[in-house]
C-alpha positions as CSV (number, residue, x, y, z in Angstrom):
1,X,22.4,-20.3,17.8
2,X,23.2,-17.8,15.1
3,X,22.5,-20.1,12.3
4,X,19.4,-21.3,13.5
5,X,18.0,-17.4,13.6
6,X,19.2,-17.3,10.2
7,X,18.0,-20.5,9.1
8,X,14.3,-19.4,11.0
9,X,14.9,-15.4,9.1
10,X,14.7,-17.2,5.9
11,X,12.5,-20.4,6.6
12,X,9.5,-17.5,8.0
13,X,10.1,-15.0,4.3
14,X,9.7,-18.3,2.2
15,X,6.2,-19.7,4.6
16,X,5.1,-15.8,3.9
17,X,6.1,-15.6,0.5
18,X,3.9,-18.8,-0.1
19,X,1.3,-18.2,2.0
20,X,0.3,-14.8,0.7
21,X,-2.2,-13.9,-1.9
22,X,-1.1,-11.9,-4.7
23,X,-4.2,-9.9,-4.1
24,X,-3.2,-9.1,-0.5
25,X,0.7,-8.7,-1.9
26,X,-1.0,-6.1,-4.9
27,X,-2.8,-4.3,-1.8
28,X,0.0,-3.7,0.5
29,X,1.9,-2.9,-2.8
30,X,-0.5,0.2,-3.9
31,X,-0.6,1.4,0.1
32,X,2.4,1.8,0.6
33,X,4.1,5.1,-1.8
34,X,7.1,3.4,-3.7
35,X,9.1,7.1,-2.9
36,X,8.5,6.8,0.7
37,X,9.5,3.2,1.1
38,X,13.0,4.2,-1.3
39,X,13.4,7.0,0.9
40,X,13.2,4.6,4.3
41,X,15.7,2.3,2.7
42,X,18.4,4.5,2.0
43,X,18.0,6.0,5.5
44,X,18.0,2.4,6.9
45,X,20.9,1.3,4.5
46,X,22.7,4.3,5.5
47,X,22.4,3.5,9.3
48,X,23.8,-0.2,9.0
49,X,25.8,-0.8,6.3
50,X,29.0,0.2,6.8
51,X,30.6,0.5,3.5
52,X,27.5,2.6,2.2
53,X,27.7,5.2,5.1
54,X,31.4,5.5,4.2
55,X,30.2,5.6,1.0
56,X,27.8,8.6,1.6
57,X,30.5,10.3,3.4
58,X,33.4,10.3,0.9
59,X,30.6,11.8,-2.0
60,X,30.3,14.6,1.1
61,X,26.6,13.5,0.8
62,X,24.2,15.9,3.5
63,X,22.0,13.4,4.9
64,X,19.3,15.7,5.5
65,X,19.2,17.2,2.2
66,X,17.6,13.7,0.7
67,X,14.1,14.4,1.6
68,X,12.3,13.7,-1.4
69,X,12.4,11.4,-4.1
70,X,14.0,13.6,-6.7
71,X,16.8,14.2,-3.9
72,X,17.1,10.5,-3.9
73,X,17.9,10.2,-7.9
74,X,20.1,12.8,-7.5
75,X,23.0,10.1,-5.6
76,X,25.5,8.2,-7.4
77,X,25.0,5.6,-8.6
78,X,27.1,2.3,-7.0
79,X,29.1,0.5,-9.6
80,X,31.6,-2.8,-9.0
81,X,34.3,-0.4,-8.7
82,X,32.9,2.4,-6.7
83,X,31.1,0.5,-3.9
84,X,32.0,-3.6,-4.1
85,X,35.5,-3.9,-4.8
86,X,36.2,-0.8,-2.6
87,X,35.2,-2.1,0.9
88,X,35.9,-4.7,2.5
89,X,33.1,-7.6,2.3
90,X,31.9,-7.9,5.8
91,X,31.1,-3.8,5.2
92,X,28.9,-4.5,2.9
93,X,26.4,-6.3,5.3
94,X,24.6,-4.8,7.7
95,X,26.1,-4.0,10.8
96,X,29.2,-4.8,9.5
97,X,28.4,-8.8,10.3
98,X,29.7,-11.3,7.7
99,X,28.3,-14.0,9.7
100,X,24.5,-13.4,9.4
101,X,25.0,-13.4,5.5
102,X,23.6,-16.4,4.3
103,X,25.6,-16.7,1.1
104,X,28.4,-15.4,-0.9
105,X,27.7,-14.7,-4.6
106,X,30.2,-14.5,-6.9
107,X,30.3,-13.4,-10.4
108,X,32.2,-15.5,-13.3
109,X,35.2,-14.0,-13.7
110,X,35.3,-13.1,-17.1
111,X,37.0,-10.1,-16.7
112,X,39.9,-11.8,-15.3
113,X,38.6,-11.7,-11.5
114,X,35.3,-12.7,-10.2
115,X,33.7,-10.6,-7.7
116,X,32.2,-11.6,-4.4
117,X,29.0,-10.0,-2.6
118,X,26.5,-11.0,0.2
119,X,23.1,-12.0,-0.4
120,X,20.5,-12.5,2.3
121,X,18.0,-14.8,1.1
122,X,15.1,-13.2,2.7
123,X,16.2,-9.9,1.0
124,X,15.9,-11.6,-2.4
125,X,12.2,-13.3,-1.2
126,X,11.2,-9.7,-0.2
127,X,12.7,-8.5,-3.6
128,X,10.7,-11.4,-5.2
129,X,7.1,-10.2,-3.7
130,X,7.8,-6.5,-4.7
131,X,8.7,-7.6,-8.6
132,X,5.3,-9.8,-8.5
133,X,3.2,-6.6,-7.5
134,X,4.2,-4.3,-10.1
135,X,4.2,-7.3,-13.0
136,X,0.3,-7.3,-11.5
137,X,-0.4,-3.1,-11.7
């Protein structure tokens, strides 16, 4: 059952990445303030990633003192060492789940050791649609 809400999760990004208009994709683009939606996101990531909200905690990181975007720029900055090779993998995904990850990436090593991360495949379709809206501003 899980598999098949994963399989449907990135089946429905791919029908919508293909089905809309780069003129509808540029119009929700300009609506929506790029600050704002950053400022959602780390709110979001905050709530349901475990490994970032431990994250936020160990840099003693007030919550309600990011409010704007300039508080945003103002966090440090996650590196291999600070945030991926520090926590456990399964943290890095929301809600702590391992299991709704729909693949493992993994670097090539050529520092001695590779290094693993999730990806979500919708994430990176979503990703996609955003990078295609700016190239057309």
């Amino acid at each position: 059952m899980k598999f098949e809400s994963q399989r449907q999760r990135a089946v429905n990004a791919f029908t919508t990445f293909l089905n809309t208009s780069l003129d509808e994709l540029l119009q929700e683009h300009l609506q929506t303030p790029a600050e704002a939606a950053v400022l959602l996101l780390f709110r979001d990531v905050v709530n349901s990633v475990p490994a970032y909200k431990n994250f936020v905690a160990e840099h003693a990181i007030a919550l309600d003192a990011i409010q704007k975007f300039e508080d945003f720029q103002t966090l440090p900055l996650l590196t291999k060492e600070n945030y991926l090779l520090r926590y456990p993998l399964a943290s890095l995904c929301r809600y702590g789940q391992l299991e709704k990850c729909d693949t493992i990436a993994v670097s090539s090593g050529s520092t001695g050791k590779p290094t693993f991360w999730p990806r979500f495949f919708y994430r990176r379709i979503a990703h996609y649609n955003t990078l295609r809206a700016d190239i057309l501003r």
